[in-house]
C-alpha positions as CSV (number, residue, x, y, z in Angstrom):
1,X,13.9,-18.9,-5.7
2,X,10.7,-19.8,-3.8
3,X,10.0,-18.4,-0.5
4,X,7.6,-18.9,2.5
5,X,7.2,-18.6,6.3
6,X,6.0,-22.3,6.3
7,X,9.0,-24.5,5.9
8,X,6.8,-27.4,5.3
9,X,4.9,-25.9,2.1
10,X,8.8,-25.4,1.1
11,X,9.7,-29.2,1.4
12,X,6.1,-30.6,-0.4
13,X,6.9,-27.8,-3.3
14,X,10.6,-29.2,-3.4
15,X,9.3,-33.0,-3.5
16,X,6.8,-32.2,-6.4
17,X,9.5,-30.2,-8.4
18,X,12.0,-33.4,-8.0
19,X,9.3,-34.9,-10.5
20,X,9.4,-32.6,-13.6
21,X,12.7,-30.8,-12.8
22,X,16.2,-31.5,-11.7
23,X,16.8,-29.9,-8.2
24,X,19.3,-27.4,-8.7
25,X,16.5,-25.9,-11.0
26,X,14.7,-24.3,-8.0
27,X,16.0,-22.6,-4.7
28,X,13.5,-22.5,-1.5
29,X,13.9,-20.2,1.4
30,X,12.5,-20.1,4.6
31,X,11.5,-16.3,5.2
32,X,9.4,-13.5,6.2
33,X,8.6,-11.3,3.1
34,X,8.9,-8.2,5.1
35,X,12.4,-9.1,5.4
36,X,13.3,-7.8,2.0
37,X,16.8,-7.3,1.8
38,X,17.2,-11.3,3.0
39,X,15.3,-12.6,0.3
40,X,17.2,-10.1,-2.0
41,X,20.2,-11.6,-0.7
42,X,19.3,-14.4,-2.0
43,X,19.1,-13.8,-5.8
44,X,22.5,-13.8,-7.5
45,X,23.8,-10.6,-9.2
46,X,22.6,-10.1,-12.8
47,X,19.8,-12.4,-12.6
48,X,16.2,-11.1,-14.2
49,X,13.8,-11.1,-11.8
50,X,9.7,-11.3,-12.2
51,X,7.9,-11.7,-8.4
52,X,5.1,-14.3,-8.7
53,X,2.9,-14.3,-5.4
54,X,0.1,-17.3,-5.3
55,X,-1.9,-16.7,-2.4
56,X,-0.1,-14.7,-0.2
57,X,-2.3,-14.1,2.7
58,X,-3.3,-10.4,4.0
59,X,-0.5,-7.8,3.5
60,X,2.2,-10.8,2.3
61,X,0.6,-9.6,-1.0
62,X,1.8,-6.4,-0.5
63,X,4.9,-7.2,0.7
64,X,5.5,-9.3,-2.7
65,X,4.4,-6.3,-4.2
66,X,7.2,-4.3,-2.4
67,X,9.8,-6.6,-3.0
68,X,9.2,-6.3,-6.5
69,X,9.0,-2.9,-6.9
70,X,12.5,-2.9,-4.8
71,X,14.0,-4.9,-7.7
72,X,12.3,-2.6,-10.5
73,X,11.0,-6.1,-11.5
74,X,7.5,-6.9,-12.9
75,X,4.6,-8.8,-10.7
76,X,1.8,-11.6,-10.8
77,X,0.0,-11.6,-7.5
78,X,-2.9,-13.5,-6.5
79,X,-3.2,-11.8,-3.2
80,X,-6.5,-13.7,-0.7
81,X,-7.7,-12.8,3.2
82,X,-7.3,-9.0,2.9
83,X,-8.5,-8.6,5.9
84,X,-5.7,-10.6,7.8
85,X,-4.1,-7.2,6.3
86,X,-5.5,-4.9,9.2
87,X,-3.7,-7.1,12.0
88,X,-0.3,-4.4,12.4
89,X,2.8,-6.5,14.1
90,X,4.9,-5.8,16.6
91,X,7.4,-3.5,16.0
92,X,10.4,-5.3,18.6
93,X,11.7,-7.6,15.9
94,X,9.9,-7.7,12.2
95,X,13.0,-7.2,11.0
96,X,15.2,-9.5,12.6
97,X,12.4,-12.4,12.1
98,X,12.8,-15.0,9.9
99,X,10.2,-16.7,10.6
100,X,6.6,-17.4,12.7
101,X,4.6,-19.2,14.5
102,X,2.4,-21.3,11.9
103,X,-0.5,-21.0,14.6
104,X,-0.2,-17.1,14.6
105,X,-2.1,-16.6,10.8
106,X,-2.9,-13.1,11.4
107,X,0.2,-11.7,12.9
108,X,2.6,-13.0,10.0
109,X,-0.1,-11.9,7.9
110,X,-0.2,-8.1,9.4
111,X,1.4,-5.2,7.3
112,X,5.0,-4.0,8.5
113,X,6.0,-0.4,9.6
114,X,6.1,0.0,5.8
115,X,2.7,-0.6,4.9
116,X,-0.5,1.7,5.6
117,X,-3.7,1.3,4.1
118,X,-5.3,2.5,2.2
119,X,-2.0,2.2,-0.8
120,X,-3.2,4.6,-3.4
121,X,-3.7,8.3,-3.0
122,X,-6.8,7.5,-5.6
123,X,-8.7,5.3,-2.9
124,X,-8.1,7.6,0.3
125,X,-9.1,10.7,-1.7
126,X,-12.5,8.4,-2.4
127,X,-13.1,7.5,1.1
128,X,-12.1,10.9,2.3
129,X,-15.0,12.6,0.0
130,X,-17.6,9.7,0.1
131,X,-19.8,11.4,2.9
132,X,-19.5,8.9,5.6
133,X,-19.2,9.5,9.1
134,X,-16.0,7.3,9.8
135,X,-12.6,7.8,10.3
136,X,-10.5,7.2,7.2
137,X,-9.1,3.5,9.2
138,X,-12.6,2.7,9.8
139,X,-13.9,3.1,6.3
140,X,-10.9,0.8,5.0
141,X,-11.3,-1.8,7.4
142,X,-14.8,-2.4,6.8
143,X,-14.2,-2.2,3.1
144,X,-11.8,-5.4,3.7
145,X,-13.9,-7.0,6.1
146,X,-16.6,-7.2,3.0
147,X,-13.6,-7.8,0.2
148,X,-13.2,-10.7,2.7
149,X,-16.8,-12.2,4.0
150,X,-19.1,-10.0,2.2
151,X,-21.6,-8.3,4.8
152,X,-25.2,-9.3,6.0
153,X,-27.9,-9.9,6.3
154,X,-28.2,-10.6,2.5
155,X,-29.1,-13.2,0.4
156,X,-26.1,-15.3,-1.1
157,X,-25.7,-13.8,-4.3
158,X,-26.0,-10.4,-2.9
159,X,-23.2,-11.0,-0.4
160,X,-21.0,-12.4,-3.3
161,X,-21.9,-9.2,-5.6
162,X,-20.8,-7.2,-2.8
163,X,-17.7,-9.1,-2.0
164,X,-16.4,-8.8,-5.4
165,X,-17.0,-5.2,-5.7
166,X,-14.6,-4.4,-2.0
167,X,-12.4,-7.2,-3.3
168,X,-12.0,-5.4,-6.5
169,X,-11.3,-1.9,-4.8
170,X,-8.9,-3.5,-2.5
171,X,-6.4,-4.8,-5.4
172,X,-6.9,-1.5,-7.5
173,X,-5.6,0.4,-4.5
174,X,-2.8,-1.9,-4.2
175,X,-2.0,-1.4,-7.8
176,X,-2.8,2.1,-8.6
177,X,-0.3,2.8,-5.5
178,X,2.5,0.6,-7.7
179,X,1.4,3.2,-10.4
180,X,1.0,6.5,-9.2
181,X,4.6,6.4,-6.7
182,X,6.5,4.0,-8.9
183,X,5.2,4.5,-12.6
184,X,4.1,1.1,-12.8
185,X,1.9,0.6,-15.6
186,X,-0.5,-2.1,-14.3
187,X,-3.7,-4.8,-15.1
188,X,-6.1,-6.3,-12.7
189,X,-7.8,-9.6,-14.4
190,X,-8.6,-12.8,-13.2
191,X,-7.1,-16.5,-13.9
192,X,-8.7,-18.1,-17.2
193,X,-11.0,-20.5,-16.6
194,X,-11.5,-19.8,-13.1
195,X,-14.9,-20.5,-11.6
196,X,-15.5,-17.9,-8.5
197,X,-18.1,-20.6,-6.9
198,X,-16.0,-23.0,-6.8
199,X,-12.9,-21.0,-5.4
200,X,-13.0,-16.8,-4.6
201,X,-9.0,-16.3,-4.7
202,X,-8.8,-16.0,-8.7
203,X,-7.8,-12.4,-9.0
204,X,-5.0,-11.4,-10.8
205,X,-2.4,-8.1,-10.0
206,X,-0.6,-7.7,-13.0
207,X,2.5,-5.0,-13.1
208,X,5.9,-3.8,-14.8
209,X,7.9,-1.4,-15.8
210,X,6.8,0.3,-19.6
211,X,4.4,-2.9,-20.4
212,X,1.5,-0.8,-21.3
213,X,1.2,-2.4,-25.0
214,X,2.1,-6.1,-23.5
215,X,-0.7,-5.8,-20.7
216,X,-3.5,-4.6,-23.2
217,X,-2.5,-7.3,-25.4
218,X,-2.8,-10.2,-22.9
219,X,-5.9,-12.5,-23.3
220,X,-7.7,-13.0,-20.7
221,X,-10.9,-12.6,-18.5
222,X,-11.2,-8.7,-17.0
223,X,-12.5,-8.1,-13.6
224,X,-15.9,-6.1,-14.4
């Protein structure tokens, strides 16, 4: 089952499927993924289920995340644009919504009711005791505004150094909270081969239920 907001990135995945697969092989669905128990609706009873999220912009990630933890099912995210994440929506009708605006990036990309930042107890307790004169909001959303566009002035490779640090702090919140409320045991690495120059979003959010042995064991490039 493949899901997105954008019905048109549904119809160009369907066409290039058509090529290596016959068509009742894959399902698409146009949906919000903060409507959970629609997509969920979706999947047939008895059915294994593993949530793979490529790109999912801001808290979409998160919501991926969600919907996998709502299944008891493992993960694979490669979350980008956290801080499209800060944007909150309007509470009238994200549940009722199927679908938005393709113009409106940052509010289909804001976290739902369910979602508060920052995810794990491990991150707020660090940015509670770090010193700083900010409020506990305003010390998260500058930490994704950097995981996002680094911070000047700097020189290139500083503001890349510094990006990758807040990026990497940003995805082990999202999945030490996976492990400390829902016992997920959990990996962050990055897509093999994958040249950060080139392209940033190669991080990878790795989680499941008892996969400790299965995680350690996967080759692969770790995110230093």
């Amino acid at each position: 089952l493949a899901v997105d907001v954008n019905e048109h990135a549904l119809a160009r995945l369907s066409n290039r499927v058509e090529a290596i697969l016959s068509p009742e092989k894959l399902e698409t669905f146009c949906a919000d993924l903060a409507n959970y128990d629609l997509i969920l609706s979706k999947i047939p009873p008895n059915h294994s289920v593993i949530v793979v999220s490529l790109h999912a912009c801001g808290a979409a990630s998160d919501m991926a995340m969600n919907l996998a933890i709502r299944c008891n099912a493992p993960f694979i995210l490669c979350p980008c644009c956290t801080a499209k994440s800060l944007t909150k929506r309007s509470p009238s009708n994200t549940e009722k919504r199927t679908t938005f605006d393709l113009s409106a990036s940052f509010q289909r990309s804001g976290a739902s009711a369910d979602i508060e930042y920052p995810r794990s107890k491990w991150l707020m307790g660090k940015l509670h005791d770090n010193g700083v004169d900010m409020t506990l909001e305003d010390k998260y959303t500058l930490l994704a505004k950097v995981a996002d566009i680094g911070i000047g002035p700097q020189t290139l490779s500083q503001q890349r150094q510094q990006q990758a640090r807040a990026k990497k702090i940003v995805e082990l919140d999202r999945l030490l909270a996976a492990s400390e409320e829902h016992g997920y045991d959990v990996r962050l690495m990055r897509i093999r081969d994958h040249d950060p120059l080139v392209y940033s979003k190669g991080d990878l959010l790795i989680g499941g239920k008892d996969i400790a042995e299965t995680l350690i064991n996967l080759p692969g490039e770790e995110i230093q």
